[in-house]
N, C-alpha and C positions, 0 to 999 in steps of 0.2 A: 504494500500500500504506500504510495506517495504521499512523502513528508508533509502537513500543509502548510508549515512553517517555510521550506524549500523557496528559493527566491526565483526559481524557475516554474515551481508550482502556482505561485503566489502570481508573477504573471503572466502564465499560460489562462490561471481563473479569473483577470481582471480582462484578459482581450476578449474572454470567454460571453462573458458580462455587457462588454461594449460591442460585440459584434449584434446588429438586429436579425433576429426571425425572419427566415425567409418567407414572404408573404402569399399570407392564400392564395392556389389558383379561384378564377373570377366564376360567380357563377353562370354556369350555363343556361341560364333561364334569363338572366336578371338585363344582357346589355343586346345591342344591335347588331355590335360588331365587334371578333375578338383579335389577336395576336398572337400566334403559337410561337410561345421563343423555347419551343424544342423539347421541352419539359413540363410548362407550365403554363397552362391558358391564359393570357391576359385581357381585360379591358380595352379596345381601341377607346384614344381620346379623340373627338370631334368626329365622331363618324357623318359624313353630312355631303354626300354626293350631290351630284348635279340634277338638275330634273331633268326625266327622258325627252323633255320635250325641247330640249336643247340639243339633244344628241340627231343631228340630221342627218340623213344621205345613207342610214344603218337600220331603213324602217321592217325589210324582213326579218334579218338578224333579231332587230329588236324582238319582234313580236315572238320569235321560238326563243329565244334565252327565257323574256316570259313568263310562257305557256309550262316551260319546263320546272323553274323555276318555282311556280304557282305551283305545281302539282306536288315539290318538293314541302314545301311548306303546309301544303294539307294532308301530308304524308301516304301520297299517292305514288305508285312505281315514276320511277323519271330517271334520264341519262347524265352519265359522264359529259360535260362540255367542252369540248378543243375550241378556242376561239383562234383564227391565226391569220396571218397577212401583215401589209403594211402597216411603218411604223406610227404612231400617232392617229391612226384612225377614227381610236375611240374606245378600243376593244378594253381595257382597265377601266375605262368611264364607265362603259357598257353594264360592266358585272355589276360595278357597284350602285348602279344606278337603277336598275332592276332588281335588286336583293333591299332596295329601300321600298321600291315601289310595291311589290310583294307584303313588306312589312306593315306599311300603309293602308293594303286592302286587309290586314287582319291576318294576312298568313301567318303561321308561325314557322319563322325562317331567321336565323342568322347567318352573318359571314363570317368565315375563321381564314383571315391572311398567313399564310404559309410561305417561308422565305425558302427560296429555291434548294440554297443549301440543309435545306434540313429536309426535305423530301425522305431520305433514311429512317426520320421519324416518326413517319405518319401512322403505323401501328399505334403507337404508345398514343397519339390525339385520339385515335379510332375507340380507342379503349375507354378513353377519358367521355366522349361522346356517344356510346353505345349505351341504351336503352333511356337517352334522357328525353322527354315526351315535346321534340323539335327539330326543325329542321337544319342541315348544317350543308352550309355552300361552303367547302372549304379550297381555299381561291391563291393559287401560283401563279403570279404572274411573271410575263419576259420567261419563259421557261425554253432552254433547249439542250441538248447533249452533243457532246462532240464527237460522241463512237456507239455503236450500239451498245456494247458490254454496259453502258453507262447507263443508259435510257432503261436496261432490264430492272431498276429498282424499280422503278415506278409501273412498269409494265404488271409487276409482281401484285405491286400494289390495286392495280385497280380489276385485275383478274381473282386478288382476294386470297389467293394461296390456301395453306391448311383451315385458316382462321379467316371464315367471312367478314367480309365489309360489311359494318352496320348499315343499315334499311336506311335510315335517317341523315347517311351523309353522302355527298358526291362533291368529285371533281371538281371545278373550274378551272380550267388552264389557260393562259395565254402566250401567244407563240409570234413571232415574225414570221415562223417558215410551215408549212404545211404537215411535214414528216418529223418535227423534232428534232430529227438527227441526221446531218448534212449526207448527199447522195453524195458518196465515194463513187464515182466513174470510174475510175482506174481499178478501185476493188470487184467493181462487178465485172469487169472485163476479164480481169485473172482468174476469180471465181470457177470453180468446177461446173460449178452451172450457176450462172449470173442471175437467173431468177431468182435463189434462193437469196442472195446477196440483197437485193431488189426489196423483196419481199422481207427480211430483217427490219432495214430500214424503216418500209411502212408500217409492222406489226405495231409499234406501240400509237400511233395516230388511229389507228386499227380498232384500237380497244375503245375508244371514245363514240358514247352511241350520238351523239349530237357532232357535228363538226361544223363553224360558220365561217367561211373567210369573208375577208374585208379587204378591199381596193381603195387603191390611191385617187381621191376626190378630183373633181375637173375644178373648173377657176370658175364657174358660177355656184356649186356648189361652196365651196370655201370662201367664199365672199355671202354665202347665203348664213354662214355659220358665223364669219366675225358677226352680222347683223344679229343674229340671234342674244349672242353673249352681250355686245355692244346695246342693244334695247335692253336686256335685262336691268344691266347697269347704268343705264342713262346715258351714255356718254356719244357723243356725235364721232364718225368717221369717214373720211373718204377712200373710198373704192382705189381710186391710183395707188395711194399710200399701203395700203393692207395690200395690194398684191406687188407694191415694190419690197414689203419687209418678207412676203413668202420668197422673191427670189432669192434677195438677198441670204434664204437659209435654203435655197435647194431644193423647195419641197411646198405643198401645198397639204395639208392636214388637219385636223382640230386642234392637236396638241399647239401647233403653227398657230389657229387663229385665237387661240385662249391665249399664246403670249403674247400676241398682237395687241390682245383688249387689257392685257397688264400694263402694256405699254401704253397705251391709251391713257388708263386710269392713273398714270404715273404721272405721264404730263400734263395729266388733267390737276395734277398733287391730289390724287384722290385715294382714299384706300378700296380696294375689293373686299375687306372682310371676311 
């Protein structure tokens, strides 16, 4: 038995002392939207998307993200979601802006954001969230692999392995590229038989019962979307200037016209809130 007099004892039990309790995971009933940092559920702060009705030029997408969504929340069979395509689309707005509106009609649905690198953990969340009487969008965004070998965690995961996938949770993923995991040409060429090579590739995009891409917006579209955000906020713009700032970055997008309208609100000296 250690001494308690011991000067090593004495402050191993004052650091013991000073160190705080690690704090409860949050409950799963009680918020909108959580935080899996890999262990422990947390509380998102400010959960508070966009309204869908901002979200333009994504109105099929819209309506099956949803439909599925909705069914998830009333604790109806519903799919794995692959959201994938162009950058800035909308496809991150998309989820979360539908997993509000969902909430809004009464569903019972929360989102649990899941940071890429911890994908290896998704059991232990599963577990944490299996039999709680709600529904769990549990939501990766920017998600890709750089080799198949890589992609088969999550493969594992959403095919369920020994131990089922709880009823009450699924998927949401988001992707730049279709397949997840970049097409090796040169590997399927070598390949024994290159369809199997081919076919690796797409298995894990495979396993996603919902798949929605998104395309790069035209220039009346993207000028339809600064107007959207730019009326929300009051603030006046013109047309030349908003698609001189999309050149200027390359690209035309939502993501493109929501920084346009910060720029806006900036040199308005205005806040967005």
């Amino acid at each position: 038995m250690a001494d308690p007099e011991d000067p090593l004892h004495r402050i191993a039990a004052a650091l013991e002392r000073l160190s705080p309790p690690p704090p409860a995971p949050a409950d799963p009933l009680a918020d909108a939207a959580y935080v899996w940092r890999g262990h422990r559920l947390c509380a998102a702060r400010d959960f508070a998307p966009l309204g869908l009705d901002l979200l333009l030029g994504v109105e099929a997408q819209k309506a099956a993200l949803l439909e599925n969504l909705a069914r998830l929340g009333a604790g109806r069979a519903s799919h794995d979601v692959l959201l994938w395509g162009a950058r800035g689309s909308g496809k991150s707005a998309l989820v979360k802006s539908a997993v509000a509106a969902v909430q809004a009609a009464g569903g019972a649905l929360a989102l649990v954001d899941v940071a890429t690198d911890a994908v290896p953990g998704l059991p232990r969340l599963f577990a944490q969230l299996a039999g709680v009487a709600r529904g769990f969008a549990v939501f990766i965004d920017d998600l890709g692999f750089e080799t198949p070998g890589a992609a088969r965690v999550l493969r594992s995961v959403l095919e369920g392995g020994a131990e089922a996938r709880p009823a009450n949770v699924r998927l949401i993923v988001t992707a730049n590229r279709r397949h997840l995991v970049p097409r090796d040409l040169g590997a399927e060429a070598a390949a024994a038989n290159p369809r199997d090579a081919s076919d690796d590739a797409l298995a894990l995009a495979d396993r996603f019962g919902l798949s929605l891409g998104f395309a790069v917006i035209d220039q009346d579209m993207y000028l339809a979307i600064v107007a959207g955000y730019a009326a929300r906020h009051a603030l006046a713009f013109d047309a030349a200037d908003a698609l001189l700032w999309a050149r200027q970055r390359g690209s035309r997008s939502g993501r493109v016209a929501w920084h346009y309208v910060v720029e806006l609100a900036g040199r308005a000296g205005r806040s967005l809130g």
